[in-house]
N, C-alpha and C positions, 0 to 999 in steps of 0.2 A: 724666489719672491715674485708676487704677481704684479708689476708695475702698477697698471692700469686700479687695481683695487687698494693698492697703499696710497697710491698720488688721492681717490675719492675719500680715503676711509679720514686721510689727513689733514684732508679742506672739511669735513662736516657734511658732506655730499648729501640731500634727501629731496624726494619727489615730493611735489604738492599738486593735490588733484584740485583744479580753480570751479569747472562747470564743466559743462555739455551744453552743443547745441543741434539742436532737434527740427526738422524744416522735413512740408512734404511738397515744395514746389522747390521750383530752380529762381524765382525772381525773389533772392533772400541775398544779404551782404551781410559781413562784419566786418570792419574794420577795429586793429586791434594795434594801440599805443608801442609804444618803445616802454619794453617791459626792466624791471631793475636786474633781473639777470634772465636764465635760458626757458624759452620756453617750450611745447612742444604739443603735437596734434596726431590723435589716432585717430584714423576712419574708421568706424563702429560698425558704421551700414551705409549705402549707399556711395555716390559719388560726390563732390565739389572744387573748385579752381583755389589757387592758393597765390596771391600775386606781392610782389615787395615794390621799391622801388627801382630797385635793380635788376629784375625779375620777371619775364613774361610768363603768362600764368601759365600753373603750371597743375596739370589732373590728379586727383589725388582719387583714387577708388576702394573701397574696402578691404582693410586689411594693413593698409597703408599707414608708416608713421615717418612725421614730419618733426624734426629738429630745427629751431632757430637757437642756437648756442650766446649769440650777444643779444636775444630778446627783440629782432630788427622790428620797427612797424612792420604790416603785413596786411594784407585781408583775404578772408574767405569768403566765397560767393557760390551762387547755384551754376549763374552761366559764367562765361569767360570774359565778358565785358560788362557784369551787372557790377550797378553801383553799391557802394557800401554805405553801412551807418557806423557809428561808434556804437562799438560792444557796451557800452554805459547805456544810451539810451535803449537800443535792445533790450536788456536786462532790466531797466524801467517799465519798459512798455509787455513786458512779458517773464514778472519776477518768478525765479527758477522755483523758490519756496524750500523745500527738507530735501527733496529730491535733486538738488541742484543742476537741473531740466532749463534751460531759455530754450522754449518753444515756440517755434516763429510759426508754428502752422501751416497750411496749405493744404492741399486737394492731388498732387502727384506723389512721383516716389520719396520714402521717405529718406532722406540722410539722418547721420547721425558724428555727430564730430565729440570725444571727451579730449578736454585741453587741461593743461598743466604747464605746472613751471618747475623749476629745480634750484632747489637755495644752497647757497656753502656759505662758510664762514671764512671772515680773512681778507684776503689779498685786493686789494681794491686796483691792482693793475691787470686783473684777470685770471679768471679760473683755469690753471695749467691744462685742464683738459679740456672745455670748452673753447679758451682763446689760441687752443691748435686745430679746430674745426673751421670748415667754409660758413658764412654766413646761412645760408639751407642744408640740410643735410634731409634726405629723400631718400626711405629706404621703402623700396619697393615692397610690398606683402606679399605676393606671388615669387618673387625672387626669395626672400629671404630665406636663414636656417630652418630649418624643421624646430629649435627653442625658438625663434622669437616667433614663429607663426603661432608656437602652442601659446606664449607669453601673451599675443594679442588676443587669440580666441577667448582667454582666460578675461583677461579687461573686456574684452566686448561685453561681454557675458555677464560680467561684476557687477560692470556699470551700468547693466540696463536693467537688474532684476530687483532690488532694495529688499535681498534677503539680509536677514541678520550676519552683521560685520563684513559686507560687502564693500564699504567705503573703503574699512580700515584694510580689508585685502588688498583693493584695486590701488591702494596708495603706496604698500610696500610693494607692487610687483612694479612700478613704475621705474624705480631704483634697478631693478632686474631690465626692465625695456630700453631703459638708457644705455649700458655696458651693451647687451646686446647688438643694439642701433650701431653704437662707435663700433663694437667690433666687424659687423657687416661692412660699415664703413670703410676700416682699418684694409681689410681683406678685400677691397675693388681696388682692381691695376692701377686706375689712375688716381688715388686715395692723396698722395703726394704731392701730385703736380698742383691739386686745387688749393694748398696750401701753401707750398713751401716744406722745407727740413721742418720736423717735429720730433720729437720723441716719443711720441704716440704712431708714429708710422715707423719710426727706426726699430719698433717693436716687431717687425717684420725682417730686422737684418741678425741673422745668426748673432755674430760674434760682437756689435753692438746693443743687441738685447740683451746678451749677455751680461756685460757690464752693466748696464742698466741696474738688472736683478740686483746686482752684486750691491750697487752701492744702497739702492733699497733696502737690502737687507742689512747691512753694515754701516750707515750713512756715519757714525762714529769714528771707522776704522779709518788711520791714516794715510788716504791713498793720496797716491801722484799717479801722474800722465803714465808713467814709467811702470807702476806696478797694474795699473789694471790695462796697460798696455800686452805685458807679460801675462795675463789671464787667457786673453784670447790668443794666444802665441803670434802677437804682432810685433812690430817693431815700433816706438815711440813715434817715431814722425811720420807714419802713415796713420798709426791709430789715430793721433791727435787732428790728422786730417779726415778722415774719415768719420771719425766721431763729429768732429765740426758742419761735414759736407749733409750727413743724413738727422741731425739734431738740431742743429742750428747756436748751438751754445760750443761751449768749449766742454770737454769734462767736469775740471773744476769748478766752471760755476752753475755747469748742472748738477752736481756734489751740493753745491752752497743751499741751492734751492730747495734740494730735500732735505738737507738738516733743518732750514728756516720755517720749510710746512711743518716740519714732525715740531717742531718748538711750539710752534703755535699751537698743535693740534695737545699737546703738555700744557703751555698755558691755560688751555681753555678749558681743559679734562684732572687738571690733578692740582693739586697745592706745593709741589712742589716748588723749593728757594731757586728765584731764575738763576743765580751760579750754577745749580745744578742741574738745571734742564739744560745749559751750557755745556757740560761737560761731558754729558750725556749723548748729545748731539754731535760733540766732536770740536768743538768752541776748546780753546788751552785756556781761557779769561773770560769772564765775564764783562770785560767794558770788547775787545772785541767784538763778544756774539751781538752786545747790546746795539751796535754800532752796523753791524750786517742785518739784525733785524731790523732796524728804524727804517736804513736803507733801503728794506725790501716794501714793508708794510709801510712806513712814512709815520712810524707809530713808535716809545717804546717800547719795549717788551712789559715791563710794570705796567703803565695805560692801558697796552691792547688786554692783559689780562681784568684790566677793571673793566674793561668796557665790553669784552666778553663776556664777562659773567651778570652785568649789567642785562645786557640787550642778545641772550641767546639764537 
């Protein structure tokens, strides 16, 4: 089982292309709010600074894509200490139009920045992949794999010509730029220490990625400590520490959590009687799962599907 793509596929994971912005001088800023979820920034052409408040600015050159996973404020800039505006006014004073272009103009070289965000459904305590990321995630374009170099070329490219179905391309390969990005991520030595234990870095430890898979793939089947202990030919009390040391959870309640997404992701996607997306999941009862799910989402399982299907 492929973690990383059941944990997205089971939140509702999809890219959304928001604008572009287009400047051919360096004295240009944006300034951009605390967004409701991740947002993120490709350099198209050119170069510009990228600064938070926790953050000395930081160069961002062609090629280049920028992850803010909790949507932190932020601003882009031409130099490294130009002041910003709000992207609102911006966007007033220079409306993008069909092309969704803010062009600030100028007389030097030209940059070119397309921005987006990334919406999932669900969990309002955070996005299991997103809220195991650093606040920036910086994936160099010259460093990267040979797919995410082709992946940006392709966006560069998308997004600057306004051939037919260009939008709708450059939208669904965003979904592709993301997985990519974490995996680059995932794969830098010090991927770990900027976060703490995740399960998205344990994805790098043999015999707990292993499990991992396992209970992905089976998130039903009745495991204990004990048997998926026995998988990776460990012994109980080191698995459970070990699993604890690189995850940060325990087993079982990293067990709970993927039966609770995949429920959700049942609520939202089928009609099935919540008993049976219960039993399904691995719940013995339905007042049980009901009571794990509240817990999780703060929601019943009845409501969160009304309000699913409500507000998609």
């Amino acid at each position: 089982m492929d973690v990383l793509a059941d944990v997205l596929a089971a939140t509702g994971f999809k890219g959304v292309l928001l604008a572009q912005l287009r400047s051919s001088g360096s004295g240009w800023g944006c300034a951009v709010d605390q967004l409701d979820t991740a947002g993120f920034h490709l350099i198209a052409e050119g170069a510009c600074w990228l600064r938070t408040a926790d953050t000395p600015p930081m160069q961002l050159v062609s090629g280049d894509v920028v992850l803010l996973p909790r949507g932190t404020p932020h601003q882009l800039t031409g130099a490294p200490r130009q002041d910003a505006v709000p992207y609102a006014e911006l966007e007033a004073a220079h409306p993008p139009g069909r092309a969704g272009v803010v062009d600030l103009g100028g007389d030097g070289p030209v940059v070119r920045v397309v921005c987006g965000k990334f919406n999932y459904a669900g969990n309002t305590t955070g996005h299991p992949v997103l809220s195991a990321l650093p606040e920036v995630v910086h994936v160099p374009g010259m460093s990267a794999d040979p797919q995410l170099q082709g992946i940006i070329r392709i966006l560069a490219s998308e997004t600057a010509g306004g051939l037919p179905g260009s939008r709708a391309v450059a939208t669904r390969l965003t979904e592709v730029l993301f997985v990519l990005a974490v995996r680059a991520w995932i794969d830098r030595a010090d991927a770990a220490t900027e976060t703490g234990p995740s399960w998205l870095t344990a994805l790098r430890d043999p015999r707990i990625g292993t499990t991992l898979s396992l209970m992905h793939e089976e998130p039903h089947r009745d495991w204990t400590v004990e048997s998926l202990a026995r998988t990776v030919a460990m012994s109980r009390p080191a698995f459970a520490r070990q699993f604890k040391t690189v995850v940060g959870l325990t087993p079982l309640a990293y067990l709970s959590r993927i039966r609770i997404d995949l429920a959700a992701r049942m609520l939202r996607d089928t009609d099935q009687p919540v008993g049976n997306i219960a039993q399904a999941v691995g719940y013995t009862s339905e007042f049980a799962f009901s009571r794990a799910f509240s817990r999780e989402h703060r929601i019943a399982p009845g409501r969160y599907r009304r309000t699913a299907t409500t507000h998609p």
